[in-house]
C-alpha positions, 0 to 999 in steps of 0.5 A: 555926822554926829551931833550934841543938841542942847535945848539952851537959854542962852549959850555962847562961845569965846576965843582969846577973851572975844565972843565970837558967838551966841544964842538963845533960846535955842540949841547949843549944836555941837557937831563932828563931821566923820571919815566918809561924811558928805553934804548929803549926811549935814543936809539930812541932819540940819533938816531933822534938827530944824523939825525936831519937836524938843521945845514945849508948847501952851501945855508944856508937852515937848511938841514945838521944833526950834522953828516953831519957838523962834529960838535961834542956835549956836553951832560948834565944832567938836572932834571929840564926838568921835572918840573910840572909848572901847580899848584902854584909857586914851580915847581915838578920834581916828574915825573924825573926818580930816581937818580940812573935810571936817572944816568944810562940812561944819561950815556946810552944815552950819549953813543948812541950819541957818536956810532952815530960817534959824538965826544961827551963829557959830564958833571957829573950827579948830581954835581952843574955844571956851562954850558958856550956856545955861541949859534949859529943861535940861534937854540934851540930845544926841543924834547921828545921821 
């Protein structure tokens, strides 16, 4: 799986006019399940996620994970960070998982997130969602597992 992690004061995602989610503070998770992905694979990334130290302390040193913050996140699907951008001008999304596949693993990896005791709220797999957020810091992290 691949991930996009935005450190965020807030974020939230539309569809048709209608929030449908929101956070903040936390992490805007953008995630793309890949072809031969598994539950093993989101339960590793959502524990690394919940333990990553990106939010700041007392003395403003990155040394707090979302856990310790209390921040809550917001978490989108995202084929697209599967482009194969190596040949010609047109990206490939071919190494993406399948639909239904990348549908169950967003979902499943939503939900680890959320046991990991983060609030969590999420968009709708497929659908041409509009993502508003302010990020903080900036912080954005790219991670894969």
């Amino acid at each position: 799986m691949r991930a996009l992690l935005q450190h965020v004061s807030h974020a939230s995602v539309t569809v048709d006019d209608d929030t449908i989610g929101q956070c903040g503070p936390g992490l805007l998770i953008l995630v793309c399940a890949m072809q031969g992905d598994t539950e093993a694979e989101a339960d590793r990334l959502a524990a690394k996620i919940a333990k990553l130290r990106i939010f700041t302390d007392e003395a403003g040193k990155m040394n707090r994970s979302i856990i310790d913050a209390g921040g809550s996140a917001l978490v989108i699907s995202q084929f697209t960070l599967a482009a194969d951008t190596s040949r010609g001008n047109r990206p490939g999304f071919s190494t993406a998982a399948a639909p239904d596949e990348g549908r169950r693993l967003y979902e499943y990896f939503a939900a680890r997130i959320a046991a990991q005791g983060i609030a969590t709220e999420t968009g709708r797999f497929g659908a041409d969602m509009k993502v508003s957020l302010l990020n903080d810091g900036p912080v954005t992290i790219w991670m894969e597992s």
